[in-house]
N, C-alpha and C positions, 0 to 999 in steps of 0.2 A: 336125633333128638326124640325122646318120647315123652310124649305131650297128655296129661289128663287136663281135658276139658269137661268145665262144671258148668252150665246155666241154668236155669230154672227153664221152663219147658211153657214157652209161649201160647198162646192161641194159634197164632199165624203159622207157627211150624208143627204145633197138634195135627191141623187139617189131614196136612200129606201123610206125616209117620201113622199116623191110624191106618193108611190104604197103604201102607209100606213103601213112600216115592217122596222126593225130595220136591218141595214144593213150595219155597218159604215165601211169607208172604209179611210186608213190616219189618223192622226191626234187623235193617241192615248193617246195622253193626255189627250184629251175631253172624248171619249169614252169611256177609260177606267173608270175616276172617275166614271161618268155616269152608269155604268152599275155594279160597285162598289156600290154604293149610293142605285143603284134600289133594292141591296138586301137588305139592312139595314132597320128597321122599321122607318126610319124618313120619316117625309111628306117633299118629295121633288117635287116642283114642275118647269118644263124646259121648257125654253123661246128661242126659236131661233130668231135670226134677219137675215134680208136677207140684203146684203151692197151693192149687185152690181148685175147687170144686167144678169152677168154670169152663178147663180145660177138658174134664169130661173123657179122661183117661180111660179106657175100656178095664185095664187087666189094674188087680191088685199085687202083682208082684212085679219084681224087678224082671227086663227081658231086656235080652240084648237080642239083634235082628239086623240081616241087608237090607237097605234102601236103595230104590232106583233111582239114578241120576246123581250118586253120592255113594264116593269110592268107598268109605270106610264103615264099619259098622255100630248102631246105637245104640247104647241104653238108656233106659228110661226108668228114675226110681219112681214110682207112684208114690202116693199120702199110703203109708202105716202107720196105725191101723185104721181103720175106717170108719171112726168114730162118727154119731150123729150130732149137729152144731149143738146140742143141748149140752154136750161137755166143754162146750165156751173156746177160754183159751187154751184148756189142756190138749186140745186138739192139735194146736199149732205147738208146741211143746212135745209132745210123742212125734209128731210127724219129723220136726228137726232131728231128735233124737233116732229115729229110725234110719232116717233120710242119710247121718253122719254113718252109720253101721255101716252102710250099703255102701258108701263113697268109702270107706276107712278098707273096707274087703278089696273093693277096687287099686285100687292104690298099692296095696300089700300083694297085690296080686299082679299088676305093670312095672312096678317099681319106676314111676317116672321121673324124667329129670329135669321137670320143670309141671305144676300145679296151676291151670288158670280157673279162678272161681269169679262167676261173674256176683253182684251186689246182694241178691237175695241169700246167698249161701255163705252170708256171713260168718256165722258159726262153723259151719263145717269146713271153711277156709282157715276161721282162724287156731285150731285146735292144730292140724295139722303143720303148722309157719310156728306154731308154740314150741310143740317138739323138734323143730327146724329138720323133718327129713325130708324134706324136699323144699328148694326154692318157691315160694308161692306167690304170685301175680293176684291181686285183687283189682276187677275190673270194674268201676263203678259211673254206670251211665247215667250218670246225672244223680241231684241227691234230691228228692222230694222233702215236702215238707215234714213227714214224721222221721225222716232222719236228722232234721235241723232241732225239732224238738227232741226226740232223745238226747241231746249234750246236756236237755235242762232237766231232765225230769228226774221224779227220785222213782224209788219201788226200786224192787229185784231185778226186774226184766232190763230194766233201764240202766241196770249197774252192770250187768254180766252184758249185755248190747256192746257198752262204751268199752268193755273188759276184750269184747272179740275186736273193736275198732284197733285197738291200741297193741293188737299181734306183732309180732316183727317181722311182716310181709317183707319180699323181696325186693316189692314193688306196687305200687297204686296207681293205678292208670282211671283217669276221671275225665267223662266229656267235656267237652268245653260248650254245653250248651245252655250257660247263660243260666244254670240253678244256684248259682254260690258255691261251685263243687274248691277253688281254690280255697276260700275261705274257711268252708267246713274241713277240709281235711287239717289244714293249720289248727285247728280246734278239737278234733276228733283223733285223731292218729297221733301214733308215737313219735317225740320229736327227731327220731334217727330213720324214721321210715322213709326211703325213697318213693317223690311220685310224680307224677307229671301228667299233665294235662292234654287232651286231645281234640283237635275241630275236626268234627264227619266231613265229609268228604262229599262232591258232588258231582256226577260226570256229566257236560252239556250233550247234548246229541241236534244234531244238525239236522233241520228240516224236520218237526217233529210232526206227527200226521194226529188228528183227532177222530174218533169215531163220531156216527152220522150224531147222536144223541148228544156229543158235549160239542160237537161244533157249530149245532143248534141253538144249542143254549147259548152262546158267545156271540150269535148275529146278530144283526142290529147296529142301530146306531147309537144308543146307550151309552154312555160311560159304564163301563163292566166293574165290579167289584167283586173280587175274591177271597170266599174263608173258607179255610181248610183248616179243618179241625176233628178230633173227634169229639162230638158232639156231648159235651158232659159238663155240669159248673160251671167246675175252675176255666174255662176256656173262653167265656163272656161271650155265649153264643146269644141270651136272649137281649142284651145289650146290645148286641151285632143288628140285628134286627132291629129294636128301638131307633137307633142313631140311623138306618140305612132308611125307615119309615119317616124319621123326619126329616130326611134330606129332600124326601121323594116331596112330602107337603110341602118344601121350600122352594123345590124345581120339578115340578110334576111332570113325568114322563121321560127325566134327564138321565135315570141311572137304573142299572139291571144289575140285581146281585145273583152273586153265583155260591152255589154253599157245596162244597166236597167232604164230604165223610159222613158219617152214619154215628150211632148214639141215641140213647135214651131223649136224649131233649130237642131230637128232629120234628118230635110230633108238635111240642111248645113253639120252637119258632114256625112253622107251616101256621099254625092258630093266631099266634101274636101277628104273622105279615097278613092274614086273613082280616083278623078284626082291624088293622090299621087300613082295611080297603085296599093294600099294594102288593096281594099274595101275587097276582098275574106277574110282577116283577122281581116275584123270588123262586129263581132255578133250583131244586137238590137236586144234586147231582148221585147223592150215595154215596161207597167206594168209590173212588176213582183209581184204574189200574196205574202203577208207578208210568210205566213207559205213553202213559198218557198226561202226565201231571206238568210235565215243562211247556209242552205245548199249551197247558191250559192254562199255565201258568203267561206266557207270551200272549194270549190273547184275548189278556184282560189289562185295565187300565190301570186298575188300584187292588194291592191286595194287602186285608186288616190282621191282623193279628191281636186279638185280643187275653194269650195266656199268663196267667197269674204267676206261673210259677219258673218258667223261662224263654226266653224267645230268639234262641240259635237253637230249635229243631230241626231237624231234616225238610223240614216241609217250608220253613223261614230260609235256611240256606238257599236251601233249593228255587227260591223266589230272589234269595238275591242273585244269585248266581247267572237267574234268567233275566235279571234287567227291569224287572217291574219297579214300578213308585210304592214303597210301602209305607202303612199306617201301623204303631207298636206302642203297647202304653210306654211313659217314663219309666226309669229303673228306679223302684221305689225307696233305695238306699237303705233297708235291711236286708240282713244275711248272704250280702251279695250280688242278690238275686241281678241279674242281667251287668253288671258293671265290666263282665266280657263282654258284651252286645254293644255298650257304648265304645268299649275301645277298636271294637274290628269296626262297627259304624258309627262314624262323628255326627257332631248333631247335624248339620248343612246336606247329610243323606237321607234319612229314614226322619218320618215325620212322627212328631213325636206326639202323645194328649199326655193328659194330667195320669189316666190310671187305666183300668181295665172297665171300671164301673164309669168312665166320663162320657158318658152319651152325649151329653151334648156337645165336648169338646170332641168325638170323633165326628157328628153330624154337621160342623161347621167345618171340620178338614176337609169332610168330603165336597162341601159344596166349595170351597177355595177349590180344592185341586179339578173339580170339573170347571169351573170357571177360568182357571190359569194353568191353560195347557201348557205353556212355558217352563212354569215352577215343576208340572210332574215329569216333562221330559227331561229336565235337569235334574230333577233327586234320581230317578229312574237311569240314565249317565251313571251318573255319582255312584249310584248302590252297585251296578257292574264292574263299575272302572277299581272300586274297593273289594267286590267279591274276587273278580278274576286274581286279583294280586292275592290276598291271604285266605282261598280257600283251598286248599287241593282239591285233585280227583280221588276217588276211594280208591283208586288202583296204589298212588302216593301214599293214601294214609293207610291202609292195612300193610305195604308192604313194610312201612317204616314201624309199624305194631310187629309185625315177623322180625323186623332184621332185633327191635327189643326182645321180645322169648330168647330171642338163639345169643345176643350176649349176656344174658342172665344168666340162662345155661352155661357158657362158657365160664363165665364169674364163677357161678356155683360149682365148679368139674375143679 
């Protein structure tokens, strides 16, 4: 089977391909198929695209090149041309445009028999599934909010957007992490378009070890409280803060928060637990390496979640899966948004507040669940006893993402 793979070209897997080594970091979705794939005998060949500035791409041209520790070899389309932001949106308009040329030579040039594009490369997925020469897989991890707005908006961009939705993919494959991706596609896609929904995967590992610095942070006799986020907005990091500030003025000295991730609005909450008098009892942690994150996750008491937009990420799995008592706003009953979060967890497991912004309503959960250690050793139960049963391992869900490619391909042949 020969395989074109399309993703946009992350930050986390930038790092290494710059130093030509495979080195991902985030964003195990990709990765992992990816390195899943590298072992199988099919010809797979992987196409990066660079979308924004951020990524900090060295070369203006396309290169394909060996990477270490990763059998096959990559290219990478850059932004053409290299307009300065004062061209606005034309910028993102040439770049698609260039972006489809370079993927369109690719393609004409493997003849593959089977097209996976992941969400960004909307356009250059759907042109291709137009002309049907090849099966094309659209893989859509999750749908942010400016894809729920595009169904409504008018303008050009907004008509031709909804025009690439409605391609007649082979197939749509959508996380299942809690943004309204069933919904939206019911909404957005063509009504004969096959898709189906996917939960990441999480693998427990036994006896996890902490380095000296986070298993520092975790002593004590505190109730520990963990957020793990990247620190930006929509994530209610300074709310996190607010609500853990007033718990501490209700039970002074009772609870130690622990903050994992990094973000522009690290420097905010460090100020806000400062002027609230209670910085000494807020840990950052930073990054936190993945193969450290379960254990951190195991030894802490309470972990919040505070995001806007859905709350079965990789980082919430991965919390239930370790057994923790967690805190998650309500599912807000627009566009979906979490009403897969309520069905993998009932209300009697994950503690729920009003919203993302209910400071006060997470401030008094926390002080119930440190006072009623009973209550969090039973939701904390409850959330294992439910994850273990309906989450797989990533080893389970990529391989069942592989055994889909190869009978699509077979469909298509």
């Amino acid at each position: 089977m020969r395989i074109l793979y399309v993703s946009r070209l992350f930050s986390g897997l930038a790092e290494g391909l710059r130093d030509r080594r495979w080195d991902p970091r985030g964003v195990p979705t990709v990765y992992r198929l990816l390195e899943a794939l590298d072992k199988t005998e099919h010809d797979l060949r992987v196409v990066f695209t660079v979308k924004d500035d951020a990524v900090d791409w060295p070369s203006r041209k396309t290169c394909t090149f060996p990477i270490e520790g990763f059998g096959r070899e990559i290219t990478v389309v850059p932004m053409r041309p290299p307009l300065p932001t004062a061209f606005g949106r034309a910028r993102g308009y040439l770049r698609e445009i260039g972006q489809y040329r370079e993927i369109r030579r690719l393609c004409d040039d493997i003849m593959p028999d089977i097209a996976y594009f992941d969400r960004v490369n909307i356009y250059a997925a759907s042109l291709p599934a137009r002309r049907k020469a090849v099966p094309v897989v659209w893989r859509i991890m999750g749908v942010p909010p400016a894809m729920h707005d595009m169904l409504d908006l008018a303008g050009p961009v907004a008509r031709i957007t909804r025009w690439a939705y409605r391609a007649p993919f082979s197939m749509a494959l959508c996380s299942r992490d809690g943004s309204g991706g069933e919904q939206w596609m019911e909404r957005a896609l063509a009504p004969d378009t096959p898709r189906r929904m996917m939960l990441n995967g999480v693998d427990p590992i036994e006896n996890p070890s902490l380095d000296d610095h986070i298993r520092d942070a975790v002593s004590g006799p505190e109730t520990k409280i963990l957020f793990v986020a990247r620190l930006v907005e929509d994530k209610g990091c300074l709310e996190f803060v607010e609500a853990v500030s007033g718990a501490l003025d209700r039970a002074p000295g009772r609870f130690r928060a622990i903050v994992a991730g990094d973000g522009p609005f690290a420097t905010q909450m460090r100020a806000r637990a400062d002027d609230a008098g209670h910085g000494k009892q807020f840990h950052f942690l930073g990054q936190v390496a993945h193969n450290q994150m379960l254990g951190l996750q195991q030894a802490c008491d309470v972990y919040v979640s505070l995001n806007r937009m859905c709350n079965l990420t990789n980082a919430n799995l991965e919390a239930m899966r370790a057994g923790v008592c967690m805190i998650i706003p309500t599912s807000p009953g627009t566009r979906g948004i979490d009403v897969d979060t309520d069905e993998l967890m009932p209300e009697d497991t994950i503690f729920r507040i009003a919203s993302p912004d209910d400071v006060a309503g997470l401030r008094e959960a926390l002080v119930h669940l440190e006072s009623n250690a009973q209550d969090r050793t039973r939701r904390a139960r409850a959330i294992a006893l439910r994850a273990e049963q309906l989450i797989p391992t990533w080893d389970a869900r990529i391989t069942s993402e592989i055994e889909l490619l190869e009978q699509l391909t077979e469909a298509g042949n």
